[in-house]
Backbone bond lengths (Angstrom), bond angles and torsions (degrees), N, CA, C in turn:
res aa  C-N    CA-C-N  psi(-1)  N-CA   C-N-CA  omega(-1)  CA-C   N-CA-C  phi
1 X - - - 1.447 - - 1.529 111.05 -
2 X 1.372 111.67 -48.73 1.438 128.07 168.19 1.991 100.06 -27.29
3 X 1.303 105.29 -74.43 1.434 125.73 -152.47 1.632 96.00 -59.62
4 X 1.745 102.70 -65.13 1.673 93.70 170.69 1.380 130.68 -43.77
5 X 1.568 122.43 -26.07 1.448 118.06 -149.50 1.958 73.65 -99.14
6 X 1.266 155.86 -31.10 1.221 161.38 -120.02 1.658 89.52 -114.76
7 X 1.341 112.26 -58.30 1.501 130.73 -164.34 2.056 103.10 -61.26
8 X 1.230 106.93 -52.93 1.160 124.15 149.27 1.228 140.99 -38.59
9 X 1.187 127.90 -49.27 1.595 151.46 138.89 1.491 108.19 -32.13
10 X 1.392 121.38 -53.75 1.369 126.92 -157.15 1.475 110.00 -127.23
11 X 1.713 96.38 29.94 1.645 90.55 -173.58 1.258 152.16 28.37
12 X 1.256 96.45 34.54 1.707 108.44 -160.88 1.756 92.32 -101.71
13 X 1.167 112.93 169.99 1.632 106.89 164.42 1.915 113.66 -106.87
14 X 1.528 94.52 161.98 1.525 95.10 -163.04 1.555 112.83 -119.00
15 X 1.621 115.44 94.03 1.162 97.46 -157.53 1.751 101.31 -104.42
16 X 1.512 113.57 141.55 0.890 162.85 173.48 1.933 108.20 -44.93
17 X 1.448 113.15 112.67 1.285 102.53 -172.51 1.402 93.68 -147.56
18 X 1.409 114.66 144.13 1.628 132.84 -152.43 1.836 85.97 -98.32
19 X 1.439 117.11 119.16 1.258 128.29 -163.01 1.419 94.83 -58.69
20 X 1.543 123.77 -45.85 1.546 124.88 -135.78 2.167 80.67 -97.27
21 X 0.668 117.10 -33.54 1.790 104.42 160.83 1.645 97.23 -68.77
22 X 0.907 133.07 -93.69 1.684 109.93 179.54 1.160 136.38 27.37
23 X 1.897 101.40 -67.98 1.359 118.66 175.12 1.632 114.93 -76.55
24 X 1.579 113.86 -25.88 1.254 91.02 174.21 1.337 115.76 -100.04
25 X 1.328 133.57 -18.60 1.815 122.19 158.72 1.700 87.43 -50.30
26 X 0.837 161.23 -85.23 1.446 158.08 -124.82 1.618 99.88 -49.30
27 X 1.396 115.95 -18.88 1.221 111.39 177.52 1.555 145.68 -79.17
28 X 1.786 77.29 -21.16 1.546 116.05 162.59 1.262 119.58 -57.18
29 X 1.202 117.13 -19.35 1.692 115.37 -149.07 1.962 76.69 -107.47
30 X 1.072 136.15 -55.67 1.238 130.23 173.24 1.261 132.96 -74.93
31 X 1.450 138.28 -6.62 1.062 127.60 164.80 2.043 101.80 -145.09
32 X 1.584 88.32 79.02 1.475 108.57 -166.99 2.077 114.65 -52.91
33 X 1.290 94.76 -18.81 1.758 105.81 154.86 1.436 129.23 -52.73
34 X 1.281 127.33 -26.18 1.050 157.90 -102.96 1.679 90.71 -118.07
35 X 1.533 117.84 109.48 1.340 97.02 -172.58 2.067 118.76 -141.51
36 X 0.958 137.59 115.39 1.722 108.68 -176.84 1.066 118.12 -22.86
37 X 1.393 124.90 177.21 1.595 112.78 -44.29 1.486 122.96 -61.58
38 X 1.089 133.38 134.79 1.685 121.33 152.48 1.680 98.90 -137.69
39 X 1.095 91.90 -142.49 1.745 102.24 -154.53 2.143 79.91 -151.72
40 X 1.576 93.74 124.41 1.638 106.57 164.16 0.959 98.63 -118.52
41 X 1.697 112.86 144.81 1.286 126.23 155.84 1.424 121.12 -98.10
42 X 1.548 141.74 113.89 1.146 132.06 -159.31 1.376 83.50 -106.37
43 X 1.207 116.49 140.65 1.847 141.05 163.79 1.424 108.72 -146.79
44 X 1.401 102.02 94.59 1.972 125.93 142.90 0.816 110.74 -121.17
45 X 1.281 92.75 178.89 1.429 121.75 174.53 1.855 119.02 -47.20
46 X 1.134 98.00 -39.35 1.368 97.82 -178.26 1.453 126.51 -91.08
47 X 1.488 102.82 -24.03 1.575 119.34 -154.41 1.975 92.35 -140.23
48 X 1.547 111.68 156.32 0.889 135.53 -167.51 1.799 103.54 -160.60
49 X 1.487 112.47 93.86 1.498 100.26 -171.80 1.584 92.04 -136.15
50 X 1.107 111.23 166.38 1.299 149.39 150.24 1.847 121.89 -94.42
51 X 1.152 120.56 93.01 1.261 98.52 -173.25 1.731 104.46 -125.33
52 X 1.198 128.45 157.55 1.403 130.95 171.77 1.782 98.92 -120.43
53 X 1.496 74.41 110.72 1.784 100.63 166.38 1.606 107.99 -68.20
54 X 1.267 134.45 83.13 0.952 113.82 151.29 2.007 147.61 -87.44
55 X 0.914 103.83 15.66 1.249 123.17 154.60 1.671 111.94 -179.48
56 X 1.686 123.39 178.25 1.360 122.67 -179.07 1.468 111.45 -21.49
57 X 1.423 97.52 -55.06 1.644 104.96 -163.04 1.758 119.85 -130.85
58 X 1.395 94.71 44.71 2.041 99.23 -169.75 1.422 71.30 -146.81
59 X 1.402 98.77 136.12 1.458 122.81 -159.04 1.478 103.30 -152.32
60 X 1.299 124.86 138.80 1.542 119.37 -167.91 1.538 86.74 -129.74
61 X 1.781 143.53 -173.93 1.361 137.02 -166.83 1.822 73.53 -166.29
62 X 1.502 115.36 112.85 1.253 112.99 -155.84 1.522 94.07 -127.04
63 X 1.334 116.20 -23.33 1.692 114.46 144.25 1.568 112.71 -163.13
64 X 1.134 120.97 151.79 1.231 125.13 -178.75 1.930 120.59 -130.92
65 X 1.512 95.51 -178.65 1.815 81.28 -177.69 1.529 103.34 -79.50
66 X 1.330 112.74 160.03 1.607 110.81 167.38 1.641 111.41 -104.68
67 X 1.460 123.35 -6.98 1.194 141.33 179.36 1.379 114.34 -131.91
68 X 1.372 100.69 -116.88 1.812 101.96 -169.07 1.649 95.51 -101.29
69 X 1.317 102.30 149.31 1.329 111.22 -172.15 1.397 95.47 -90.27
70 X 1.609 117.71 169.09 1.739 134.75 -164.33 1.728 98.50 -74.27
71 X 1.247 112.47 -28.47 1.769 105.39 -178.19 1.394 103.14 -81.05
72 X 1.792 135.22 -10.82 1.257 137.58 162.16 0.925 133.15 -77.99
73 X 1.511 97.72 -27.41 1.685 115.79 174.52 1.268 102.96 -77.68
74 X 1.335 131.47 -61.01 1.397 125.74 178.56 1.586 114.40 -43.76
75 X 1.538 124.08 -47.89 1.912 112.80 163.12 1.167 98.79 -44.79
76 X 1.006 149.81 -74.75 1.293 132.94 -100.04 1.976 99.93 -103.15
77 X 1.589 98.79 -23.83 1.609 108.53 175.34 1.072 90.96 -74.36
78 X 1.112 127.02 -57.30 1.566 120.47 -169.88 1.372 122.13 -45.83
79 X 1.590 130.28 -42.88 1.166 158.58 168.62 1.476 101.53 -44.56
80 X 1.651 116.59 -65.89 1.356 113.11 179.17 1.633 122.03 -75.14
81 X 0.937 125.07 9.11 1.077 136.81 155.88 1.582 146.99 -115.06
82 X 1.694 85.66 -0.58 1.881 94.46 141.67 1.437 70.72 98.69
83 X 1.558 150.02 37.09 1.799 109.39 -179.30 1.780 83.27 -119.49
84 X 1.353 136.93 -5.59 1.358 144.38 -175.53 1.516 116.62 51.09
85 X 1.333 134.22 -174.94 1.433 140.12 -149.41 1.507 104.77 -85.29
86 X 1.245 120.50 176.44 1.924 108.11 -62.50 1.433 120.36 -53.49
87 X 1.532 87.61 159.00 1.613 81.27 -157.09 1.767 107.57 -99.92
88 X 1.562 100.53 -12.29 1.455 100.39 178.80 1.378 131.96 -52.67
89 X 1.728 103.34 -37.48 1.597 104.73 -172.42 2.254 104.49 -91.79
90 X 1.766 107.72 -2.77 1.479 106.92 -159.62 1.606 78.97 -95.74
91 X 1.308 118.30 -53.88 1.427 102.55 179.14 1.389 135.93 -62.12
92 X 1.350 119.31 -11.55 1.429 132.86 -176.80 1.651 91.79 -88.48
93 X 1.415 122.02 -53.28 1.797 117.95 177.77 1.808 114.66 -44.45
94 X 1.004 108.48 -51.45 1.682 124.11 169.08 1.109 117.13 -66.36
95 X 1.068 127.32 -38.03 1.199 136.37 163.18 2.156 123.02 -48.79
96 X 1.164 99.69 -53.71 1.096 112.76 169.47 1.866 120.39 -61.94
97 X 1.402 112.83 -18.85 1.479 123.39 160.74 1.312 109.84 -76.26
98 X 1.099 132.86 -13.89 1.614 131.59 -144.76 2.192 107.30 -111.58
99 X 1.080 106.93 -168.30 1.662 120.96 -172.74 1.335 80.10 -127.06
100 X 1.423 111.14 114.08 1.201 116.13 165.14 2.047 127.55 -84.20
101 X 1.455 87.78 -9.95 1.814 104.26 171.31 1.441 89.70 -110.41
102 X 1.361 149.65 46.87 1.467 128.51 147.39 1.563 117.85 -81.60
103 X 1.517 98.55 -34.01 1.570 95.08 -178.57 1.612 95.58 -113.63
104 X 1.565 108.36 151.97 1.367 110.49 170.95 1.998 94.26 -121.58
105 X 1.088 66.64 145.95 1.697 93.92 -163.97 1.710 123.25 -120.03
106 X 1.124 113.20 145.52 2.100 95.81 -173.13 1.072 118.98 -93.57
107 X 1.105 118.09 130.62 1.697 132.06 156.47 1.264 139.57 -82.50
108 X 1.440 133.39 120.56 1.411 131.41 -165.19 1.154 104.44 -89.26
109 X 1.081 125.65 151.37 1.541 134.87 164.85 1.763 95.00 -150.37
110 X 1.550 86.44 149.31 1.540 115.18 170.05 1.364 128.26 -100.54
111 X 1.650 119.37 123.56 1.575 96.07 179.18 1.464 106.30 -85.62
112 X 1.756 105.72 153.60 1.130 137.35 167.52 1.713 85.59 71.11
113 X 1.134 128.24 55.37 1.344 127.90 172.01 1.583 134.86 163.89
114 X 1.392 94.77 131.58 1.588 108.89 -166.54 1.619 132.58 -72.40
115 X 1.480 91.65 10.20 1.706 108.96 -179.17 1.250 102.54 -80.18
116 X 1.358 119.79 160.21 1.587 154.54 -128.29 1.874 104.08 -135.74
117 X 1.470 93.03 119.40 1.785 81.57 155.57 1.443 101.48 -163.40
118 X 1.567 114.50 131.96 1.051 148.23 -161.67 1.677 126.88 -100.48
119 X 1.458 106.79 -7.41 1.166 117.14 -141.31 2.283 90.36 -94.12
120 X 1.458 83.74 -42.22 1.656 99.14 166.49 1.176 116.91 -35.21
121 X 1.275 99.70 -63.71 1.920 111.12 -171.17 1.543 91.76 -69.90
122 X 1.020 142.40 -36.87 1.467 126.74 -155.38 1.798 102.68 -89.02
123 X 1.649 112.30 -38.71 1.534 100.90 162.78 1.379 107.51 -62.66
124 X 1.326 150.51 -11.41 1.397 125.48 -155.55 1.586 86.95 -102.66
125 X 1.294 138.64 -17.14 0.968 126.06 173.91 1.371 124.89 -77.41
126 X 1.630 106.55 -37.46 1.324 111.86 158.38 1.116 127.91 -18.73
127 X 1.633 98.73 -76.67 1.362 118.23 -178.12 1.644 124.01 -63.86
128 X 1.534 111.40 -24.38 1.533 124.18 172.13 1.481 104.01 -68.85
129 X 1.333 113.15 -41.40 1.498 109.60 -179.09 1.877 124.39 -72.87
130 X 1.782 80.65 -23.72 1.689 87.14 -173.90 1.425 122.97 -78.44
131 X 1.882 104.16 -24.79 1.425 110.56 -176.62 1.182 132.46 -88.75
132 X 1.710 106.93 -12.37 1.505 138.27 -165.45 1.280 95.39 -121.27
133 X 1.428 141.09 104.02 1.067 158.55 -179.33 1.328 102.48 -90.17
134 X 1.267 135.25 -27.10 1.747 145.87 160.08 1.205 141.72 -111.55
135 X 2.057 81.58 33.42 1.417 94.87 -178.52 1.598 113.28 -84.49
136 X 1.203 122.36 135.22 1.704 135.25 -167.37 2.169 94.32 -63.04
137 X 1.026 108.71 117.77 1.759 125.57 -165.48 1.178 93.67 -77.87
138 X 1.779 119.73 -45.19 1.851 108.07 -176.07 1.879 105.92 -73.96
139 X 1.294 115.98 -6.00 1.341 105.68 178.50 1.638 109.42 -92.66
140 X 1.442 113.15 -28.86 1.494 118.69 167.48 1.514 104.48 -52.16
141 X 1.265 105.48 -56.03 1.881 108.24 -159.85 1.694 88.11 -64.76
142 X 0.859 134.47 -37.56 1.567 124.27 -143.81 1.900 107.81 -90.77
143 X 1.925 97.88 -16.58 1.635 120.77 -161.17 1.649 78.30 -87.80
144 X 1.549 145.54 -50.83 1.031 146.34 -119.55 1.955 82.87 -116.61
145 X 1.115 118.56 -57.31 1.055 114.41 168.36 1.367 127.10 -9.42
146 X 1.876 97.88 -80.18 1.330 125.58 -166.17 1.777 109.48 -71.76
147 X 1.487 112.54 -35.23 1.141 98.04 162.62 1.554 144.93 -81.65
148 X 1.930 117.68 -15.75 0.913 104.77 178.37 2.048 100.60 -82.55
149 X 1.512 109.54 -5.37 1.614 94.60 -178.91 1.441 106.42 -79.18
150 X 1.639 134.38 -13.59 0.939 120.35 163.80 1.547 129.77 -54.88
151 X 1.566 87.19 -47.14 1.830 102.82 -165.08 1.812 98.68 -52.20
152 X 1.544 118.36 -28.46 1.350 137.45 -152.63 1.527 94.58 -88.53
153 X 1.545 113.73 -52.19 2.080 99.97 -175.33 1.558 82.21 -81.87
154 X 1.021 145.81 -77.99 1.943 130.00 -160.32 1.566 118.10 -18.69
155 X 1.260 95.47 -43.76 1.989 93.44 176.15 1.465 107.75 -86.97
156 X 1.471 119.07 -20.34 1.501 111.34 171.53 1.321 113.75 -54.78
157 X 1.522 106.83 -67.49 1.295 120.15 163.67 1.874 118.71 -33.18
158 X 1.189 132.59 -48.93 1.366 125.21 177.01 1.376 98.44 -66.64
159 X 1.465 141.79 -21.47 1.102 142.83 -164.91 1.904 108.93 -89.41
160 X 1.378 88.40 -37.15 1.921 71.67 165.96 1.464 98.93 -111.56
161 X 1.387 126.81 24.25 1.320 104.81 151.80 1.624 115.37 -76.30
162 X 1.164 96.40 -35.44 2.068 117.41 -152.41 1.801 85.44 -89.64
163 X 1.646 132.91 -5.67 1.465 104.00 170.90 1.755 91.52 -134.63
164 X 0.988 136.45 -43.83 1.086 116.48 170.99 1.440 105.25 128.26
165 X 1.536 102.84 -4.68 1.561 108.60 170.28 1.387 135.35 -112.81
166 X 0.973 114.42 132.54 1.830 127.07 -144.84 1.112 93.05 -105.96
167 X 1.438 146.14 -17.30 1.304 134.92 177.24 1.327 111.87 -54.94
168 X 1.676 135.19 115.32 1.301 107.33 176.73 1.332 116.27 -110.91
């Protein structure tokens, strides 16, 4: 509203740019080699994509989250386990103390599709954390870890199977 009511003010025009392209021209600016086709993986907090760059500006969305994205999932484990915000870099520190095969944990997958859901793994921790009152926290962070980074290279992998491009 800011930008429109500003653009308006100063007669200038206000053009309109899709945040999640943002992040991937942003990539341009740092690794100026950097060229179509490849395949980005966006992981925040908000977003969880699969995308195939096929040129500057032709963009394909080759899977996405259907719930909470992996940078939400990581708050929110973090949250139930007492380590508080953000939770990406507190759970990855704890994590690294921990057995990352002590707990086995579930993974969603989609047929005929490369979309994401997170929300599974994050109740099962809930509930792992809620029933086990002495359950070891660096082995939670490290169980939750290892499985949502699996669920994350497995669809990469279907992703340069299903286009054929390995650039990642």
């Amino acid at each position: 509203s800011y930008a429109k009511a500003l653009s308006l003010a100063l007669n200038k025009p206000l053009v309109g740019v899709n945040h999640i392209h943002g992040h991937i021209a942003a990539n341009y600016i740092t690794y100026k080699e950097l060229e179509p086709p490849f395949l980005c993986v966006l992981v925040s907090g908000g977003n969880t994509q699969i995308i195939h760059v096929k040129d500057y500006t032709e963009f394909e969305i080759l899977g996405k989250t259907r719930d909470d994205a992996i940078g939400e999932a990581f708050d929110k484990v973090a949250r139930v386990v007492g380590l508080g915000y953000p939770g990406g870099p507190k759970v990855d520190k704890l994590a690294k103390e921990g057995n990352e095969d002590s707990i086995k944990l579930p993974k969603t997958h989609f047929e005929d599709s490369l979309d994401f859901s997170f929300s599974g793994i994050k109740t099962a921790v809930i509930n792992v954390n809620h029933n086990n009152k002495d359950i070891d926290k660096a082995d939670l962070c490290a169980s939750f870890q290892k499985t949502v980074t699996e669920v994350l290279i497995e669809n990469i992998k279907k992703a340069i199977e299903k286009t054929g491009v390995t650039k990642l």
